[in-house]
C-alpha positions in Angstrom: 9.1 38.6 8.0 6.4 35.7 8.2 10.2 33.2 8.8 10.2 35.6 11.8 6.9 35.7 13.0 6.6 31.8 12.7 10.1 31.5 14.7 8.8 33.3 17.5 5.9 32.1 17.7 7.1 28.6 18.4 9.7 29.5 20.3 6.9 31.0 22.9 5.6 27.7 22.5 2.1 29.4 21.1 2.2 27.1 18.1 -1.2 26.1 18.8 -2.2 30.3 18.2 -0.4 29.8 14.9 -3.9 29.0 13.1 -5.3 32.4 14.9 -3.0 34.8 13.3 -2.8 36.1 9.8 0.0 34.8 7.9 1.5 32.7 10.3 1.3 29.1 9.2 0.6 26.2 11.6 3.5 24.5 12.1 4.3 20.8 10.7 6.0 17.6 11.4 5.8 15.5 8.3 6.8 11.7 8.8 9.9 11.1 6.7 9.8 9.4 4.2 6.6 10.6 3.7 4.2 8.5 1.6 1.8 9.5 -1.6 1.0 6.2 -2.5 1.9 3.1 -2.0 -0.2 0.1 -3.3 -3.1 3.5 -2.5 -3.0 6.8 -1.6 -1.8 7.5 1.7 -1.8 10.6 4.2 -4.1 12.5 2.7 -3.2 12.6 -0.8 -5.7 12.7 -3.7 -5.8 12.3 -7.4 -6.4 15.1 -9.3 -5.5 14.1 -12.7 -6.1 15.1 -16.0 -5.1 11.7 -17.8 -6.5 8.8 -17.8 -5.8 6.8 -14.5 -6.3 3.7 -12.8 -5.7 3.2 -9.1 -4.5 0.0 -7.4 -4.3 -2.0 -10.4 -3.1 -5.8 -9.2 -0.2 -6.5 -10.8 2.3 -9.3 -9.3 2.3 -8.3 -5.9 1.4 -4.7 -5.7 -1.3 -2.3 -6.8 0.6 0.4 -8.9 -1.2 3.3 -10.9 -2.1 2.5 -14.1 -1.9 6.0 -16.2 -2.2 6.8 -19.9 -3.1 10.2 -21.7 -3.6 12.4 -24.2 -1.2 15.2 -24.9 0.2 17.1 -22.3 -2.1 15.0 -19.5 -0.8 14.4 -16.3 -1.0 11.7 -13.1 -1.5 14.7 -10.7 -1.0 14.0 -6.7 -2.8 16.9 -4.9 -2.8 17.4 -1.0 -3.5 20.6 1.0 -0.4 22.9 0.9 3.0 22.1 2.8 6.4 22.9 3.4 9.2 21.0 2.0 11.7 22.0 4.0 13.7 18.8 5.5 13.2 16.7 2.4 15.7 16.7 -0.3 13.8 14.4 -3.0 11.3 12.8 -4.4 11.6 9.2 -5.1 9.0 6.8 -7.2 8.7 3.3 -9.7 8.6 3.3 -12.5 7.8 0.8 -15.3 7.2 2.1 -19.1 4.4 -0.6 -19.5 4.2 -2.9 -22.8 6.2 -0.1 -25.5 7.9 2.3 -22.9 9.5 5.3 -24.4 7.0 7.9 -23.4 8.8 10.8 -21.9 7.7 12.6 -18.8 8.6 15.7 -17.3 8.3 15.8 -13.4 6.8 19.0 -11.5 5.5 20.4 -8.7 2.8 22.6 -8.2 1.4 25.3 -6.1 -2.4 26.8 -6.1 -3.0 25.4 -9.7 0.1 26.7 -10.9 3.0 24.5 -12.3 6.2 25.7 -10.7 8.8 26.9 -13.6 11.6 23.9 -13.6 11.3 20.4 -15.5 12.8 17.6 -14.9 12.4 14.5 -18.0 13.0 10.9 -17.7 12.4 8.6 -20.5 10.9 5.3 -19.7 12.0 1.7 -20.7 9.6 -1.1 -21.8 8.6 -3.7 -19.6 11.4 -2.6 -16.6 11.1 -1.3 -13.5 13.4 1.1 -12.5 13.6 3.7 -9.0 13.7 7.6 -9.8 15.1 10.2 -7.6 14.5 13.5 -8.5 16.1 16.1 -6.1 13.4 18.7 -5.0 16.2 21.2 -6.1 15.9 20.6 -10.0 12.2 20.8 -9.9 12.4 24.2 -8.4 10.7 22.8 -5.0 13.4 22.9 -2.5 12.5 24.6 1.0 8.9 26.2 -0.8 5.4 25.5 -0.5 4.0 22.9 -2.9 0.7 21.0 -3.0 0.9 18.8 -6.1 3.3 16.7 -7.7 2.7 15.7 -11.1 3.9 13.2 -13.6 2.9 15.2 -17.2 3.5 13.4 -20.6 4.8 15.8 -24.0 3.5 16.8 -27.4 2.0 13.4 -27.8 -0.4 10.6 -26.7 1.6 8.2 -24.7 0.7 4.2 -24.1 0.2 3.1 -20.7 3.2 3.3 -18.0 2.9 2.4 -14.3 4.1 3.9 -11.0 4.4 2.5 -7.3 5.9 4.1 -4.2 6.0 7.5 -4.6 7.4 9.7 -1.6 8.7 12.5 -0.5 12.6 12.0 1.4 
């Protein structure tokens, strides 16, 4: 029903009433790709962590995010809710810092509430390396989201850094 309503609605071309009526959402246009961070946070994104994380830390070139925690913490991107719908993944670097190993599961999140679907990677030592994780596997396909998170196991895990995270 609220597919429908929003259809019409722009259809009419009375997107700009969207905001006025109950449960119809104002309509978007996301850039694609569309940035979290990139040497900083970008388009309104904001940390909301629960580990322990560093910001545009200078290292060769770039400013990745620094982040290391205690168990179960998590780098936690937060931005007011959206639609997915047009992207198929989400795409980040990676580098497992000085001992790599630590395991990660990748989420998203809506209203404080993890979405149930997990995707791990493990991470490598001292190597960079380009993840895609396809919005599909984490549950986050055509939905509403407003946090992607990063979220470490059982254990306390050493330092790993990550540039270039975006939505495509």
């Amino acid at each position: 029903m609220l597919k429908l309503r929003r259809r019409l609605v722009q259809s009419l071309g009375l997107s700009s009433l969207c905001a006025a009526l109950p449960g119809v959402a104002q309509a978007q246009t996301l850039p694609k790709p569309w940035v979290i961070y990139d040497d900083g946070l970008q388009n309104g994104w904001q940390n909301w962590s629960w580990a322990k994380v560093k910001l545009e830390v200078p290292i060769g070139g770039g400013k990745p995010i620094e982040v290391q925690g205690d168990p179960w913490s998590a780098l936690a991107l937060h931005h007011d809710a959206f639609s997915t719908a047009g992207f198929s993944k989400l795409s980040f670097f990676i580098n497992g810092g000085v001992e790599g190993g630590q395991t990660l599961l990748i989420k998203a999140m809506i209203g404080g509430k993890a979405i149930d679907a997990d995707f791990r990677i493990q991470l490598k030592a001292k190597a960079w390396a380009k993840v895609e994780v396809p919005l599909k596997d984490i549950a986050a396909a055509d939905t509403q989201i407003d946090t992607v998170i990063l979220q470490g196991g059982a254990s306390a895990y050493p330092a790993y850094y990550v540039t270039r995270i975006q939505l495509e």
